[in-house]
N, C-alpha and C positions, 0 to 999 in steps of 0.2 A: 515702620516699613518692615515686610517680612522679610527673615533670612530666605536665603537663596540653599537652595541644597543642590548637590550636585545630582544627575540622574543617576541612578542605580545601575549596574551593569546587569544583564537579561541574559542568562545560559542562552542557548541554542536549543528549541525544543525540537529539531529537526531527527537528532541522533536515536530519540526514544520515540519518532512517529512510523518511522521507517525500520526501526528495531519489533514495533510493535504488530506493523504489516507483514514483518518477514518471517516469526514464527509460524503467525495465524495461516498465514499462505502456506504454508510447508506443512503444518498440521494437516490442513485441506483440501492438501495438493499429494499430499505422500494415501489420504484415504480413494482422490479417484484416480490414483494410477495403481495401484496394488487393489485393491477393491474392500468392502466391507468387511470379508473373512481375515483379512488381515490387518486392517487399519478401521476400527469403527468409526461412525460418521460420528457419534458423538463423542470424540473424544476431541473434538474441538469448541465443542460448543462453552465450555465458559472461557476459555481463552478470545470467543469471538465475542463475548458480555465486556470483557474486562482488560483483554492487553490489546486484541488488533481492534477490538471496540472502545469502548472508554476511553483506553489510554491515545491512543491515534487520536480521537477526537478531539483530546484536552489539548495534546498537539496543537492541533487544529487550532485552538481558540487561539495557544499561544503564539501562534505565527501571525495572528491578527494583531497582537500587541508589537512583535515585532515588524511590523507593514508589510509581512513580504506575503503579497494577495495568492501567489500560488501557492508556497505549502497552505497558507491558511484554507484554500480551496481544495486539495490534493487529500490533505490528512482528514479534516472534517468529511470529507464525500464518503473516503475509504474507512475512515471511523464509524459515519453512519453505514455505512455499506454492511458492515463485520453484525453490526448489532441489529438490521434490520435483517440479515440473512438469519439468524440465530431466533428471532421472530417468529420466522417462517417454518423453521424445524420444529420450532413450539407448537404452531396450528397444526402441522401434519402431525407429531406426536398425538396431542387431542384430538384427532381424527377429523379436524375441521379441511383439509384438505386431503382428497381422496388421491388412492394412491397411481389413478393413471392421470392426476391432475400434476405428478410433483416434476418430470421431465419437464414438460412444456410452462410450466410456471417457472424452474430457473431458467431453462435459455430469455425467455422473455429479460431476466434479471439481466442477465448475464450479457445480454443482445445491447440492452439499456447501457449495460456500466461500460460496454466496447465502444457506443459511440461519443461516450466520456471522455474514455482514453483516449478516443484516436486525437482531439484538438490538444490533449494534456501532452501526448506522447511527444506531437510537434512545438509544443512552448517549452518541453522538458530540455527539447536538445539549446535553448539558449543558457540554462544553468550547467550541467558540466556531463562528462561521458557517463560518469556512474551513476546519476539519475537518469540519464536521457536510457541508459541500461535496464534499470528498472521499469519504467514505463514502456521499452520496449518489446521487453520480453512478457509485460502480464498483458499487451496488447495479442499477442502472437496466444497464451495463452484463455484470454478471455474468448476470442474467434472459436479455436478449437472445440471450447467449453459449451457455449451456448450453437454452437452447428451440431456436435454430439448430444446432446438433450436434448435441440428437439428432431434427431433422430431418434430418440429413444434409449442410445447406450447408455450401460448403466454401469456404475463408478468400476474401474479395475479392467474395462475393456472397450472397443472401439477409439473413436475420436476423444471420447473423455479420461481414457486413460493418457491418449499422447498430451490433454491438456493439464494432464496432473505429474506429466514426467517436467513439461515446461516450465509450471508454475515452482515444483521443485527449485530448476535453476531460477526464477526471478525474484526467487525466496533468496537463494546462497547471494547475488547482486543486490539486491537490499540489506544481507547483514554487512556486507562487504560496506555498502554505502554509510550507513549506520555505525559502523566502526572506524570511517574514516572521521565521520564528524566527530567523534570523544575524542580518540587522537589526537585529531590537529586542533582540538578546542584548549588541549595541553599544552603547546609546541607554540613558540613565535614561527616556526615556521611548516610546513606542511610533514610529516609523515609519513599517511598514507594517500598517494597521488589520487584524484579523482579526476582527470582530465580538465582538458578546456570547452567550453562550449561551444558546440558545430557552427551558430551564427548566434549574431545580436547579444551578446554576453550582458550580464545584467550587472549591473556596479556591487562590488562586493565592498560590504562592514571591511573597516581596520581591522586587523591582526589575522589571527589563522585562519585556514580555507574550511568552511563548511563547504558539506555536502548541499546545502538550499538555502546559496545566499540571499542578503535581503535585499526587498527594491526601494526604489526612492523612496523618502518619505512625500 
């Protein structure tokens, strides 16, 4: 008969998906509200390869080990998201996409990733205030983003500067989230506070409060 082993305990891979999204944003969000002369567009491009890409998406898978179907949905989309945008900077680089094609190719993205958010924004509010925060401010800022491109504005002014003053703040609410979860992943008891969730609260794991409890198995 085989021995029995006990299961392994599983980190929270929550803390590093959301840490991962919050730079990436702020790198990309501080270049379209200040404008190119001051914040180059590529000075986020390997950070959108490798931390709000890759690393978000490995996130991702591990949320799938741990059963909880939203971050495993939330991190993977914006994991792919960071590395499919990064993609795209690649084809305009190589001149594969001309330069009055590059406005209206991200709102279209951008239009896309909003009608994501808006059902994510509303399952976000059942996990707790400071996710339901994060999804609702990169809601506010995704609208902004893709109604400015495809007017035309170009990073540093119009609508897409206000969408890059926004994503700022839903950058600081994701470190914020992000640092609650290592915290209290230290602590029998919570830390730093993340609220309660606005409805249908989702059963949370024994011991410390993450920031993207997990669901039933």
């Amino acid at each position: 008969m085989a021995e029995e082993r006990p299961a392994l305990a599983v980190a929270d891979p929550a803390p590093l998906g959301l840490g991962a999204f919050a730079l990436t944003t702020f790198i990309l969000s501080a270049h379209n509200a200040f404008g190119a002369p001051t914040v180059p567009l590529l000075g986020f491009f390997g950070y959108a390869l490798f931390y709000g890409g890759l690393a978000q998406f490995m996130a991702g898978m591990w949320e799938f080990k741990n059963k909880n179907t939203f971050g495993a949905t939330a991190f993977s989309s914006y994991g792919a998201f960071w590395m499919g945008l990064a993609a795209f900077i690649t084809l305009v680089l190589f001149g594969k996409v001309t330069a009055k094609e590059v406005a209206p190719s991200l709102g279209l993205i951008l239009l896309a990733f909003f009608i994501f958010n808006t059902y994510m924004v509303v399952i976000s509010a059942r996990v707790n205030m400071a996710v339901f925060g994060v999804f609702l401010t990169l809601e506010v800022t995704e609208l902004l983003l893709w109604i400015g491109n495809f007017a035309g504005n170009a990073a540093g002014s119009g609508l897409v500067a206000l969408g890059g003053y926004v994503g700022i703040l839903t950058a600081l609410v994701a470190w914020y989230a992000s640092a609650a979860g290592v915290a209290n992943s230290m602590a029998p008891t919570p830390i730093l506070p993340v609220g309660r969730p606005l409805w249908g609260a989702i059963p949370t794991s024994a011991g410390a409060e993450s920031p993207l409890p997990r669901t039933r198995a």
